[in-house]
mmJSON file of the N, C-alpha and C atoms, coordinates in Angstrom:
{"data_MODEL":{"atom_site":{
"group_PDB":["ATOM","ATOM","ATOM","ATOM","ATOM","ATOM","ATOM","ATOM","ATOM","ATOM","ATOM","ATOM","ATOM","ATOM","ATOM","ATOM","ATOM","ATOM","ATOM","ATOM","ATOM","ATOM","ATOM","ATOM","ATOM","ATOM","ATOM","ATOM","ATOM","ATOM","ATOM","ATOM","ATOM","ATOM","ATOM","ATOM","ATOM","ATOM","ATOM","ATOM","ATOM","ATOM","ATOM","ATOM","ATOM","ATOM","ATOM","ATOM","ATOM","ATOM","ATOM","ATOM","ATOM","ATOM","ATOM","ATOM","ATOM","ATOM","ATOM","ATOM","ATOM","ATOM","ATOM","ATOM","ATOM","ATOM","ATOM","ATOM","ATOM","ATOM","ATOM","ATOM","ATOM","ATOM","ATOM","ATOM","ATOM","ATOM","ATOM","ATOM","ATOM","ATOM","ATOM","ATOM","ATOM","ATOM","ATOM","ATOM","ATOM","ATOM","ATOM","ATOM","ATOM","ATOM","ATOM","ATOM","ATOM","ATOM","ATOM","ATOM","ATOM","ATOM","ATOM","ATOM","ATOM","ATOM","ATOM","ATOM","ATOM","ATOM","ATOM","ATOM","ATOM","ATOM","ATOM","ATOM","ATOM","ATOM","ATOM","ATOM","ATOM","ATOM","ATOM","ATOM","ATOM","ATOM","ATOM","ATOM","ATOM","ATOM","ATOM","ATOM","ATOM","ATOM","ATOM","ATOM","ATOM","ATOM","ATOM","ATOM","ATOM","ATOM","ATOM","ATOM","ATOM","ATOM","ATOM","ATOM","ATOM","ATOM","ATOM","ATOM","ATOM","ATOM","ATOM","ATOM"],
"id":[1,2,3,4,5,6,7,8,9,10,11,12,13,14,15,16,17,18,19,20,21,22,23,24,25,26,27,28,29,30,31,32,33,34,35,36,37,38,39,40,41,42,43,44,45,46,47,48,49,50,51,52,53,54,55,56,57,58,59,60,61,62,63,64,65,66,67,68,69,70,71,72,73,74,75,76,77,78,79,80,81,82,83,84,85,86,87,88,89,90,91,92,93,94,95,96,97,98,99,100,101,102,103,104,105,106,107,108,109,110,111,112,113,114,115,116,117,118,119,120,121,122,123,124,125,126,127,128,129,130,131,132,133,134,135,136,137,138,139,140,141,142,143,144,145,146,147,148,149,150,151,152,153,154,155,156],
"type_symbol":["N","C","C","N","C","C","N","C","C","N","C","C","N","C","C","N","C","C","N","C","C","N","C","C","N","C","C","N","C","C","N","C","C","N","C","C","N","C","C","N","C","C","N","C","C","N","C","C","N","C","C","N","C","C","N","C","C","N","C","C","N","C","C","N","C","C","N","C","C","N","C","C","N","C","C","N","C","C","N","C","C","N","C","C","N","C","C","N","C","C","N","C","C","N","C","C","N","C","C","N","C","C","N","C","C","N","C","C","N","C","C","N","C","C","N","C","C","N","C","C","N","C","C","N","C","C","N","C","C","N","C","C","N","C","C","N","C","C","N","C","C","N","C","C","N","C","C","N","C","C","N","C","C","N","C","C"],
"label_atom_id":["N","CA","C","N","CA","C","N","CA","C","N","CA","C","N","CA","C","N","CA","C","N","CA","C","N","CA","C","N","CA","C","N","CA","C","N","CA","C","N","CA","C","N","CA","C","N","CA","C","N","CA","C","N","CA","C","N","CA","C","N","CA","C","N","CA","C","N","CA","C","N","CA","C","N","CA","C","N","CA","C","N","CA","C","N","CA","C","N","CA","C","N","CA","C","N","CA","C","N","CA","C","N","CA","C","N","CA","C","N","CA","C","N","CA","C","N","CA","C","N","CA","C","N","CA","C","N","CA","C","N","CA","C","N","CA","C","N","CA","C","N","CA","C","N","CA","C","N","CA","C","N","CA","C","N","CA","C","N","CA","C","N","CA","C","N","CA","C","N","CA","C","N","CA","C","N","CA","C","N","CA","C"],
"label_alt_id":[null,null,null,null,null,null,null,null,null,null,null,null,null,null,null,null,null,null,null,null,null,null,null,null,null,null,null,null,null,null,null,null,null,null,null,null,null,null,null,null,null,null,null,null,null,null,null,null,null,null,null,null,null,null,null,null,null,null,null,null,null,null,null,null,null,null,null,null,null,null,null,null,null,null,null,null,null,null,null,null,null,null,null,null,null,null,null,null,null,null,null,null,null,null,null,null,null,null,null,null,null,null,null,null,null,null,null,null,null,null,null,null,null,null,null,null,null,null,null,null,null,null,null,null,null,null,null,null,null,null,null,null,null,null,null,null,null,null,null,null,null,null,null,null,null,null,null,null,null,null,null,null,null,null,null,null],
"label_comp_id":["UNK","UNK","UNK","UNK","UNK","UNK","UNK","UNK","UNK","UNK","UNK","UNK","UNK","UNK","UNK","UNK","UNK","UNK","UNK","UNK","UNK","UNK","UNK","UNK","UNK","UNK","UNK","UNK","UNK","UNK","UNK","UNK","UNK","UNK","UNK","UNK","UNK","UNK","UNK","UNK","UNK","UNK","UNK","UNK","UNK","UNK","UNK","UNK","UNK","UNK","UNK","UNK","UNK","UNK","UNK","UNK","UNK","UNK","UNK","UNK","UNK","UNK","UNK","UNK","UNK","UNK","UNK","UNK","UNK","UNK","UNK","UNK","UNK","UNK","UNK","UNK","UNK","UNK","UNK","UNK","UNK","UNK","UNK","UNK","UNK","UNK","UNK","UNK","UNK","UNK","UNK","UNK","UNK","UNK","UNK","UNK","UNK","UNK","UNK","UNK","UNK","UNK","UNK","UNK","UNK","UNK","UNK","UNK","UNK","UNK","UNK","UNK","UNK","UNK","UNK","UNK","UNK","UNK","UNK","UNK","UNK","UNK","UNK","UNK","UNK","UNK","UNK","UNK","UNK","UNK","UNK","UNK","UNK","UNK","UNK","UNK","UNK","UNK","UNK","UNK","UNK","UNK","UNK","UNK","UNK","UNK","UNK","UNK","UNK","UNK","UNK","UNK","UNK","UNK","UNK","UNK"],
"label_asym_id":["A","A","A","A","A","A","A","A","A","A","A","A","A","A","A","A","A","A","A","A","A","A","A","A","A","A","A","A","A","A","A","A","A","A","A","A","A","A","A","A","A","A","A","A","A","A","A","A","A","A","A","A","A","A","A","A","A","A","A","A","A","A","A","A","A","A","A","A","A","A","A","A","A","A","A","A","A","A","A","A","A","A","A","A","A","A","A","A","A","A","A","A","A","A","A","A","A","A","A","A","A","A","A","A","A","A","A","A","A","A","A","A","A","A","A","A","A","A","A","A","A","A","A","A","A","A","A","A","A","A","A","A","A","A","A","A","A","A","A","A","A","A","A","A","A","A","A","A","A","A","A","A","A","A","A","A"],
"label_entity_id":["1","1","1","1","1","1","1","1","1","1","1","1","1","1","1","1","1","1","1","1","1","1","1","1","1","1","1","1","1","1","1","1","1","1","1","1","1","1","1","1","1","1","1","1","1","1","1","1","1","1","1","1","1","1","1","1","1","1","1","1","1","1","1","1","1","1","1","1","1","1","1","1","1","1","1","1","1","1","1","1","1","1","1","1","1","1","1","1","1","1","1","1","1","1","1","1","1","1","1","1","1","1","1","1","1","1","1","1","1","1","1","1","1","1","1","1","1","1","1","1","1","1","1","1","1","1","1","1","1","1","1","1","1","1","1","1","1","1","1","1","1","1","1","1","1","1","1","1","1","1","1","1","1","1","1","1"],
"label_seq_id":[1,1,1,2,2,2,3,3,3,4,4,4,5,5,5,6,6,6,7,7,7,8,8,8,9,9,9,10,10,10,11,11,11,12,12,12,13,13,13,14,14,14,15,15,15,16,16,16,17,17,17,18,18,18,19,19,19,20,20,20,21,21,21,22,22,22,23,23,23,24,24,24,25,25,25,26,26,26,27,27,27,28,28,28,29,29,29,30,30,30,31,31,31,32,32,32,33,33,33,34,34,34,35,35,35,36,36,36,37,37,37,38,38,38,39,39,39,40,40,40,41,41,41,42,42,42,43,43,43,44,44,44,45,45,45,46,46,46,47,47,47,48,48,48,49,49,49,50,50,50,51,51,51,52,52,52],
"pdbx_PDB_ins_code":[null,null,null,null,null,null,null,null,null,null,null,null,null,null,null,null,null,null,null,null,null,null,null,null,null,null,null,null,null,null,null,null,null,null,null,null,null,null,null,null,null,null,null,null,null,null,null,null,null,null,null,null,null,null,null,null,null,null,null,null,null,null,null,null,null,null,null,null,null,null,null,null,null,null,null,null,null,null,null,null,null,null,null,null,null,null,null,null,null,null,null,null,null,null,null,null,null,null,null,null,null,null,null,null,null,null,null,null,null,null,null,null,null,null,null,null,null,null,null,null,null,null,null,null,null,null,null,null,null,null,null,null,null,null,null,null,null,null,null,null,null,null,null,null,null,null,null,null,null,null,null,null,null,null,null,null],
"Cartn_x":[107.038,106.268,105.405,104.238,103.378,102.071,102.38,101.577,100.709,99.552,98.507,99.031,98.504,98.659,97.197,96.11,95.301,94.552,93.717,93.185,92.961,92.35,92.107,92.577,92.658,93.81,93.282,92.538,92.304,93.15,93.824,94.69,96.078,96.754,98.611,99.064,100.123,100.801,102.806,102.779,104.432,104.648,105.561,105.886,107.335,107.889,109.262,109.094,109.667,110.018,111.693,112.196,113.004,114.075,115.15,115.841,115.171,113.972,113.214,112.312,111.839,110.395,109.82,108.395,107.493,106.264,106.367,104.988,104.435,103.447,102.413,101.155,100.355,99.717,99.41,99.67,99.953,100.842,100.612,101.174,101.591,101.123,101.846,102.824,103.3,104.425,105.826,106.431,108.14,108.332,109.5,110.555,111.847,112.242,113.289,114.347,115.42,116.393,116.577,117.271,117.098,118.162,118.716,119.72,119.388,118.372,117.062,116.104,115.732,114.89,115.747,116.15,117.162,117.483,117.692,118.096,116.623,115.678,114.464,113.876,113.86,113.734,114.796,115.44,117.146,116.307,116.044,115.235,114.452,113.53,112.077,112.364,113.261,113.691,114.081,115.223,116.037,115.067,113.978,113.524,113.261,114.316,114.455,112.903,112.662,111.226,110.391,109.197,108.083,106.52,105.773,104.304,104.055,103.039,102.654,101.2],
"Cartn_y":[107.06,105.851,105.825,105.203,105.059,103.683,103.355,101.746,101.302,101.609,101.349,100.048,98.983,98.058,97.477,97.592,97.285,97.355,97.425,97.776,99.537,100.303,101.286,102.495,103.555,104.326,104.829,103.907,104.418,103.963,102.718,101.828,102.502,102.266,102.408,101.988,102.923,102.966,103.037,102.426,102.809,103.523,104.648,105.944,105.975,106.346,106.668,108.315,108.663,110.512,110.911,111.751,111.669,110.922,110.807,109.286,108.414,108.521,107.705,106.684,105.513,105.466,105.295,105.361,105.635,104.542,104.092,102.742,103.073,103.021,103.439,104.33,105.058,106.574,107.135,108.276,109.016,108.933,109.095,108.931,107.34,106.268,105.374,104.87,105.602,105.84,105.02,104.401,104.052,104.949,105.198,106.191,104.828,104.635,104.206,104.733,104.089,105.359,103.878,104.69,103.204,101.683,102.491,101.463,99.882,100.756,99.877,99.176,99.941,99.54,98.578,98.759,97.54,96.641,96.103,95.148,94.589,95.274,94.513,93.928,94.439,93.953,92.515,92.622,91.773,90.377,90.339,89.366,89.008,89.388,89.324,88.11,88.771,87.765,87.028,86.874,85.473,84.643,84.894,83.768,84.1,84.737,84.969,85.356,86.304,86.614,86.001,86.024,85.128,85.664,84.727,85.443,84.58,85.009,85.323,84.178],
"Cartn_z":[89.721,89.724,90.975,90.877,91.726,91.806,92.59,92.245,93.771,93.55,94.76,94.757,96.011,96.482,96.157,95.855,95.681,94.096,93.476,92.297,92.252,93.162,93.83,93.863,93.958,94.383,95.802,96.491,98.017,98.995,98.328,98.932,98.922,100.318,100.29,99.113,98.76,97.868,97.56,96.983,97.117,95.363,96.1,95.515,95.471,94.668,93.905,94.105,95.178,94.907,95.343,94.324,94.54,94.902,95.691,96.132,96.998,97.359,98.358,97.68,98.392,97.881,99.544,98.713,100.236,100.03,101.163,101.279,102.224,101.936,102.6,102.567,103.854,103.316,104.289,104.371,105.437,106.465,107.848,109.216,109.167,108.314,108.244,106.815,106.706,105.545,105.752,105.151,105.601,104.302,105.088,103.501,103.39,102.168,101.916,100.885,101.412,100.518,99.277,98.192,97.049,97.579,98.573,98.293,99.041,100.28,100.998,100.354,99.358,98.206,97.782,97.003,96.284,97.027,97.807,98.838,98.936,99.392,99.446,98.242,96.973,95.823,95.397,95.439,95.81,96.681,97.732,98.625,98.395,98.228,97.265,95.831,94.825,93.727,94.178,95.511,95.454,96.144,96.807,96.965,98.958,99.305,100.467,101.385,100.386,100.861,100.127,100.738,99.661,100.348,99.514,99.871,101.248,102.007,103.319,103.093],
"occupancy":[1.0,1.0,1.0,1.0,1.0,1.0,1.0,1.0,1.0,1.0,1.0,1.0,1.0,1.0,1.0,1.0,1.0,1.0,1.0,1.0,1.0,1.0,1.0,1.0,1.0,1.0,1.0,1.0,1.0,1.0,1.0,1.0,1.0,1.0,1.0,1.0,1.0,1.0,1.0,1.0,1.0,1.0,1.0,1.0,1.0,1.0,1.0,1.0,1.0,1.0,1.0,1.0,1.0,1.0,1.0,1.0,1.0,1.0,1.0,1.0,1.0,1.0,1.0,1.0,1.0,1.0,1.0,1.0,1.0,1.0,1.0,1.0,1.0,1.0,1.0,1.0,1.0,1.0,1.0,1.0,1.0,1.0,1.0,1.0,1.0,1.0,1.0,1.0,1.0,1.0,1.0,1.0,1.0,1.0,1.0,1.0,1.0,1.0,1.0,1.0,1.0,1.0,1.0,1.0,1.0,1.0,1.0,1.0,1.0,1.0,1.0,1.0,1.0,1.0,1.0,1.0,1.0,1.0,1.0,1.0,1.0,1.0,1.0,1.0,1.0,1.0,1.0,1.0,1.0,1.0,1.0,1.0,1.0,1.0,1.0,1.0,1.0,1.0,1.0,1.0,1.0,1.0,1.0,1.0,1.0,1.0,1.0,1.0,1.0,1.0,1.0,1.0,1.0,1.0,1.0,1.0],
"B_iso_or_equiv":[0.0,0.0,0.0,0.0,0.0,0.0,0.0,0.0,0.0,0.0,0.0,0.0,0.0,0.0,0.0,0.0,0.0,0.0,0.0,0.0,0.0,0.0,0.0,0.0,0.0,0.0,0.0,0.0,0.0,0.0,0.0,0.0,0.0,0.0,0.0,0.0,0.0,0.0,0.0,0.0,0.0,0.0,0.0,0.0,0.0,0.0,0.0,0.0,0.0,0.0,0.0,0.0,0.0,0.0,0.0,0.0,0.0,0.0,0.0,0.0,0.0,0.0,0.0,0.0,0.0,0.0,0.0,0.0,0.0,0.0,0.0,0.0,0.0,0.0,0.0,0.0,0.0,0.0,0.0,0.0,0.0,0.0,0.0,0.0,0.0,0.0,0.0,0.0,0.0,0.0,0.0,0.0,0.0,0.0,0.0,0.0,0.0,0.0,0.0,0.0,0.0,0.0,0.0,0.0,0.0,0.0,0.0,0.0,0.0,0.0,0.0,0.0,0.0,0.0,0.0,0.0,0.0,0.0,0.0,0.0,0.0,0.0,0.0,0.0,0.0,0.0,0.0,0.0,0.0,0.0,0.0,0.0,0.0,0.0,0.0,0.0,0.0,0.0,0.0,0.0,0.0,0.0,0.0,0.0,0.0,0.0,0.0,0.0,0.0,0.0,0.0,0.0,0.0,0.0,0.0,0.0],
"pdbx_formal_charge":[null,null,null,null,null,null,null,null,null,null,null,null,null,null,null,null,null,null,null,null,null,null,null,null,null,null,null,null,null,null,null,null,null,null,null,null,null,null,null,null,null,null,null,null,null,null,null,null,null,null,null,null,null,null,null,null,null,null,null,null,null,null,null,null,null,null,null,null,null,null,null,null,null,null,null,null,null,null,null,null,null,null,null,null,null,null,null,null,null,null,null,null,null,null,null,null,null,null,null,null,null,null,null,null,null,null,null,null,null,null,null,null,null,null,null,null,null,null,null,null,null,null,null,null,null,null,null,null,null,null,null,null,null,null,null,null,null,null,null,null,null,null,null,null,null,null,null,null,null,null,null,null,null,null,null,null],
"auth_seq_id":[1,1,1,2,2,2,3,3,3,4,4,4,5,5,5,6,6,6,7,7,7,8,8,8,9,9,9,10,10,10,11,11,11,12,12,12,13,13,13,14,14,14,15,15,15,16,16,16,17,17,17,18,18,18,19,19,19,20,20,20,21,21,21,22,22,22,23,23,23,24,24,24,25,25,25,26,26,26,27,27,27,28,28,28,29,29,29,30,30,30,31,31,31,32,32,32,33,33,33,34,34,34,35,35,35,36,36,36,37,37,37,38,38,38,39,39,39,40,40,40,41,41,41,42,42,42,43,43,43,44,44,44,45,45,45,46,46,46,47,47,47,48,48,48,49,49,49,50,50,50,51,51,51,52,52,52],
"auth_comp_id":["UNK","UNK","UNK","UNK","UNK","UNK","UNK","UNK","UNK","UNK","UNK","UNK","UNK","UNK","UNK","UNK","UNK","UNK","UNK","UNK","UNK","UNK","UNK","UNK","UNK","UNK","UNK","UNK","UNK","UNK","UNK","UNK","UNK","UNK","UNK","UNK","UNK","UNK","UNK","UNK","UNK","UNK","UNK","UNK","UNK","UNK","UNK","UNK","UNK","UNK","UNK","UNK","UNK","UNK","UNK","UNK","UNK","UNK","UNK","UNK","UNK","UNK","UNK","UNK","UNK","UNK","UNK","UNK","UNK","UNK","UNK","UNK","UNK","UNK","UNK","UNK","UNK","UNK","UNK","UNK","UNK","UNK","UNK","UNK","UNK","UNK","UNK","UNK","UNK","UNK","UNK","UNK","UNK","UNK","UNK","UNK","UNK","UNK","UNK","UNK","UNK","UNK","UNK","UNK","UNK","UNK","UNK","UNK","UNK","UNK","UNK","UNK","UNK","UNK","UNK","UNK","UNK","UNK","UNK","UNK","UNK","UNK","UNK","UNK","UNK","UNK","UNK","UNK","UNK","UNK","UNK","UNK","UNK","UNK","UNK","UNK","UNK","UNK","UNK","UNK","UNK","UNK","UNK","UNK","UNK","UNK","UNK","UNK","UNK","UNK","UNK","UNK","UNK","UNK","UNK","UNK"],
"auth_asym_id":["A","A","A","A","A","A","A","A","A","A","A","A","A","A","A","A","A","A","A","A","A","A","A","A","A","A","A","A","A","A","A","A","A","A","A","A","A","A","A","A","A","A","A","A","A","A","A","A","A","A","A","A","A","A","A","A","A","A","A","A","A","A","A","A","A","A","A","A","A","A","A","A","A","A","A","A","A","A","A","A","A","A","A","A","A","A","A","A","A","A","A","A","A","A","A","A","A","A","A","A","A","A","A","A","A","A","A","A","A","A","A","A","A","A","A","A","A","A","A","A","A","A","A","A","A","A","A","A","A","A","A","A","A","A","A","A","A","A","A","A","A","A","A","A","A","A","A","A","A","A","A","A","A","A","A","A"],
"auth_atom_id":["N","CA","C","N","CA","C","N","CA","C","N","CA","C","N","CA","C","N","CA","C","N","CA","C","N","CA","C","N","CA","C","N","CA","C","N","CA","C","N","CA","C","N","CA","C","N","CA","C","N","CA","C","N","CA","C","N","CA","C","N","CA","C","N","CA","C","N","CA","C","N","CA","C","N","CA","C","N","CA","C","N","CA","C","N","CA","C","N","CA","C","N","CA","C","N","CA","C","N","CA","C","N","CA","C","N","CA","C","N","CA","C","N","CA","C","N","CA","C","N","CA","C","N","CA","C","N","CA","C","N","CA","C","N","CA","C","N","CA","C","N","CA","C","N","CA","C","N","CA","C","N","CA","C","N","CA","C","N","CA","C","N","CA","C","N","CA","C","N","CA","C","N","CA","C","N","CA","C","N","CA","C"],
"pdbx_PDB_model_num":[1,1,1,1,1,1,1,1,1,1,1,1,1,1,1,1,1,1,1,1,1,1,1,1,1,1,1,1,1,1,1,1,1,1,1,1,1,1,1,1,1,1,1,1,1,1,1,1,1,1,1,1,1,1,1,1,1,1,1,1,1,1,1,1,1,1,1,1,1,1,1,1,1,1,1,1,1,1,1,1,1,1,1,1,1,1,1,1,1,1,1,1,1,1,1,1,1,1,1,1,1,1,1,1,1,1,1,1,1,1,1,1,1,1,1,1,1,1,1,1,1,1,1,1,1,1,1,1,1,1,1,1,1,1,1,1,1,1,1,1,1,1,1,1,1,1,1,1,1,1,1,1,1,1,1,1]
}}}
């Protein structure tokens, strides 16, 4: 899976490779392992996190 952040594909992206996903592009990349992932997804639904 792969899903620009923008309409674009010039824009950062978060990527599903292997057990990781990766946000970002290039030299500014976070790697997350799923279980990080999941927890942030997890926050996000409950409400915990929200838009900016």
């Amino acid at each position: 899976m792969k899903v620009y952040i923008c309409e674009k594909s010039c824009c950062p992206a978060v990527e599903t490779v292997g057990e990781e996903v990766l946000i970002g592009e290039g030299a500014n990349t976070v790697r997350l392992k799923k279980n990080e992932w999941n927890r942030l997804v997890e926050k996000i639904q409950s409400g915990e996190l929200h838009s900016i």
